[in-house]
Every structure is written in C-alpha cells, then in structure tokens.
C-alpha positions in Angstrom: 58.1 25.6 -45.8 55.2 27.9 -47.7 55.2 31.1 -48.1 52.5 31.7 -45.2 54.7 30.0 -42.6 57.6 31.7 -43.5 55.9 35.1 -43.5 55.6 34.3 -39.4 58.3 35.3 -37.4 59.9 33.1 -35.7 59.2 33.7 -32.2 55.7 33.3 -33.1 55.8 29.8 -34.9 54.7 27.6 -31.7 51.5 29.8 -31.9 51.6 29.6 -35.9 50.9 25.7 -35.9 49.3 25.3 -32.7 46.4 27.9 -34.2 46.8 25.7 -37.3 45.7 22.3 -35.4 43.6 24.3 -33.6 41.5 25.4 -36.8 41.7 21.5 -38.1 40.3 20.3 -35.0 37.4 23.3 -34.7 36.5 22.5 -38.7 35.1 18.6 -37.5 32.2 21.3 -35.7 31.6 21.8 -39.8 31.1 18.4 -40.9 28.2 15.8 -40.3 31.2 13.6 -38.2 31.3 16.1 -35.3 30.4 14.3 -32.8 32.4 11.3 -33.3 35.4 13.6 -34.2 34.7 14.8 -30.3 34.9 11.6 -28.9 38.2 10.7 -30.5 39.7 13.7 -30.2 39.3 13.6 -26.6 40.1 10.1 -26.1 43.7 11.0 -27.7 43.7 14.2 -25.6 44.2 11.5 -22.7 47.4 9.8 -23.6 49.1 12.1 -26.2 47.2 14.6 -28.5 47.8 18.4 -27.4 44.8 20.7 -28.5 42.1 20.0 -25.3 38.7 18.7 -27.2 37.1 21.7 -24.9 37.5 23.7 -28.4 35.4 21.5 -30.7 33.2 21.0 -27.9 32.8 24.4 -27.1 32.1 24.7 -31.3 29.4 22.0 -31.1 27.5 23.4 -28.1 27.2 26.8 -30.0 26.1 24.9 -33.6 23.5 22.9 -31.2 23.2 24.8 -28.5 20.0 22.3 -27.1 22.3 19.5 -27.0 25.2 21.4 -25.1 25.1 18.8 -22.2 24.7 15.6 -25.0 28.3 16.7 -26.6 29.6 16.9 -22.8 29.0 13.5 -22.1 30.3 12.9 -25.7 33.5 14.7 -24.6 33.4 13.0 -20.7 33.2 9.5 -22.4 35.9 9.8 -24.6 38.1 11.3 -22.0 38.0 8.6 -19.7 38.3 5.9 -21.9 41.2 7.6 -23.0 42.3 7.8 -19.8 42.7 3.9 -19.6 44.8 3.8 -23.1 46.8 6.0 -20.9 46.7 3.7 -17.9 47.8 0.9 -19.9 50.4 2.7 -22.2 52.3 3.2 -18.6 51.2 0.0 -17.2 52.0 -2.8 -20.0 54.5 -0.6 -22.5 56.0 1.7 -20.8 59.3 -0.9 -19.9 58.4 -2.9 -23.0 58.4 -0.7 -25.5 60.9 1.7 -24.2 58.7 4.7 -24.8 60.6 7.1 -22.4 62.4 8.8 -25.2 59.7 9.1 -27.4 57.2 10.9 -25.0 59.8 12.8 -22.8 60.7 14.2 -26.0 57.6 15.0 -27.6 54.6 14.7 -25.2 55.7 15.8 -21.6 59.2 16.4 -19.8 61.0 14.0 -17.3 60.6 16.9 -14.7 56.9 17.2 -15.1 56.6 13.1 -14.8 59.0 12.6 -12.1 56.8 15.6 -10.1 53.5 13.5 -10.6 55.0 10.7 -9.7 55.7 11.9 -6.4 52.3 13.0 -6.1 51.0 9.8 -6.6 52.6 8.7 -3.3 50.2 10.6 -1.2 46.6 10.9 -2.9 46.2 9.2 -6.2 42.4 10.3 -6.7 43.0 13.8 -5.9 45.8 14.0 -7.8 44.2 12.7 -11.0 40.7 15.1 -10.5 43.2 18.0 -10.3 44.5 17.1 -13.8 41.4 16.0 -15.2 39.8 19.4 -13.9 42.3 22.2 -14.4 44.6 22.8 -17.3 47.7 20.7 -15.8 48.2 18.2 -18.2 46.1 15.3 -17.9 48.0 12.9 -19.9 50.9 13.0 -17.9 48.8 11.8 -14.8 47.2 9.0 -16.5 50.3 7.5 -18.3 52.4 8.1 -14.6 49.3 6.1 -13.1 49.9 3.1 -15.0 53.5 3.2 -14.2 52.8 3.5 -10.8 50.0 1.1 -10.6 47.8 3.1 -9.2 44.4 1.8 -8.4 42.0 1.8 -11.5 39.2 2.7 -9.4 41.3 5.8 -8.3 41.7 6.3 -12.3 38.2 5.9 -13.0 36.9 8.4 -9.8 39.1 11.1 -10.1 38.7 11.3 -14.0 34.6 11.0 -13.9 34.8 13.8 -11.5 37.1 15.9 -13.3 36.1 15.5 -16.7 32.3 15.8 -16.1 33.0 18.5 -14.1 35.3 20.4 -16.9 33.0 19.7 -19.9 29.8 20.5 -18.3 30.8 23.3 -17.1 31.9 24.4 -20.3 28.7 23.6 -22.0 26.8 24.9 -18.9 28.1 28.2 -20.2 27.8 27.7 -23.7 24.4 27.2 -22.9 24.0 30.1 -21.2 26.2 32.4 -23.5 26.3 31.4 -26.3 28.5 32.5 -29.6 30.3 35.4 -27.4 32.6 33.0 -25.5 33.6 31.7 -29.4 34.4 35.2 -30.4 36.7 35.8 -27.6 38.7 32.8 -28.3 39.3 33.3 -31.4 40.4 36.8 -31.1 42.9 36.1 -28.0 44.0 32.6 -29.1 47.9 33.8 -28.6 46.7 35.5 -25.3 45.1 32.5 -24.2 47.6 30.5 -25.4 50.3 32.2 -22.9 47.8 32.7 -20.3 46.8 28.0 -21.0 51.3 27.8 -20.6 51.4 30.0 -17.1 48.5 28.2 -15.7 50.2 24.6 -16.6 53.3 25.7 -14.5 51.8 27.3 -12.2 49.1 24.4 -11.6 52.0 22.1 -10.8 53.5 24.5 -8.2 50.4 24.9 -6.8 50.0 21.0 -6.5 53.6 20.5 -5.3 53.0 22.7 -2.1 49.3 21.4 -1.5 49.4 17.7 -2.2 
C-alpha cells in the first residue's frame, strides 16, 4: 500500500479510490483520445464499469463547449450499445458462464437484481428509462433484461430515451454554465458521492412502490 493511501483513514478509503478512478477517467478530457475514451467508457458503464461517463463528458463539454451536444451523442451511443453487451451478457452467458458469483460480488447485489427482476414483470420500457435516466444503476437493468428476455425493442426505447435524455441534459447545462458546475464537483466529490449512494437506494424504493 503507498504511503498516500495509507495516510487515508480508513472509513474514507471507498472515497479514496473511487476519487482515484474518477481523476483517471476525467484525465482522457486531457488527451487528443477524448472522445473515443467517452464512447468506451460509457459503453462499459452499461454492463459493468462504476464511474458514470457523465464526468468526462461533463469535462469535454467545458474544453469544447460548441460541441457540448456532439460529445452527448458520443456518450448516448456508447451507452446503448453498451446496453446490448449487457443484454447479451444476461441473455447468452449468464447460465453458461456462471457469472452470478462474479457480478453479485463485485458489480451489483442479489437483492438489487432480484428487485429488477420483478420490475420487469410489469413495464419493461419504463423500467429501463428509469435506470437509464436517474442514478439507479443502469447495468443491473440491462444485464436482468437479458436474463429475462425482455424485448430488445423495449431495450433499445427505454435506453434512447433515457440516455439522450441524461447526457443532453448534462451538456444542455454545460453549455449554458459552463466551468462552475466543474468546480463544484470537484470540491464536493465525497458529498456528492453520499448524496450519488442515497439517491441509488432511494431510487429503488421509489420504483418498488410506483412500478
């Protein structure tokens, strides 16, 4: 362990690397690959990666502030055809591979899958433009909808409206606002870190007594 991470307490570690993956993704905004960065970034985003790519493109919009709207198709793109690795990870691999353990573990909980599941039984298009909009995790509704078999046009609808709808919206403002939005992230990252884990939960209680 260096000496920087073990100068963090320990309470605050989760923070600690999550600001460090943070800062690796936000430093692609620095290099002449940003835009392709984006596109991957948020394609993983989809199936398994954690940071959201609304930081790099939130970075991009305020280096090229004219192209704002360009990087949000970028991101949209990406995002939904990440969506379908994630379709196809719970469709075709799921049972073959045996990859329960692996992303219980380290991607998403049993609990959170077994509650999108359920959703999935009432309004499949809904319930995948409610991830793809809001903070709940989008990755869990797009690997459940493979195991579920849900329609792909239901896939492809609710994610187009959800994701254009999230990243346009973000570059809408970063269009409009510009560099303060940056500064306010950077300075509350751990605030907005707790605030991102609150809304999560509460996003799926808020779905369990709607849907």
């Amino acid at each position: 362990m260096s000496d920087s991470v073990q100068s963090v307490a320990w309470y605050r570690l989760p923070f600690y690397y999550m600001k460090r993956l943070y800062d690796w993704v936000l430093h692609w905004a620095e290099t002449p690959y940003g835009a392709p960065a984006l596109f991957l970034i948020a394609f993983a985003e989809s199936s398994f990666f954690p940071i959201p790519p609304d930081v790099l493109l939130i970075a991009l919009c305020l280096g090229m502030r004219n192209r704002s709207f360009w990087f949000a198709l970028i991101c949209t793109a990406g995002s939904i055809l990440g969506a379908f690795l994630g379709y196809y990870i719970g469709f075709a691999l799921w049972e073959e591979l045996n990859l329960k353990a692996f992303f219980f573990k380290y991607v998403f909980s049993e609990e959170v899958f077994n509650i999108v599941v359920q959703k999935y039984q009432d309004n499949a298009t809904l319930a995948v433009f409610t991830a793809a909009f809001t903070p709940i995790p989008y990755k869990v509704f797009t690997i459940a909808g493979g195991v579920c078999k849900i329609s792909v046009l239901s896939l492809f609808l609710g994610s187009l409206a959800g994701r254009a709808g999230r990243f346009f919206l973000v570059a809408g403002l970063i269009y409009i606002f510009g560099p303060p939005i940056k500064r306010f992230i950077d300075k509350y990252f751990d605030l907005l870190a707790i605030v991102f884990t609150i809304l999560l939960i509460g996003g799926f209680v808020v779905v369990k007594k709607l849907m």
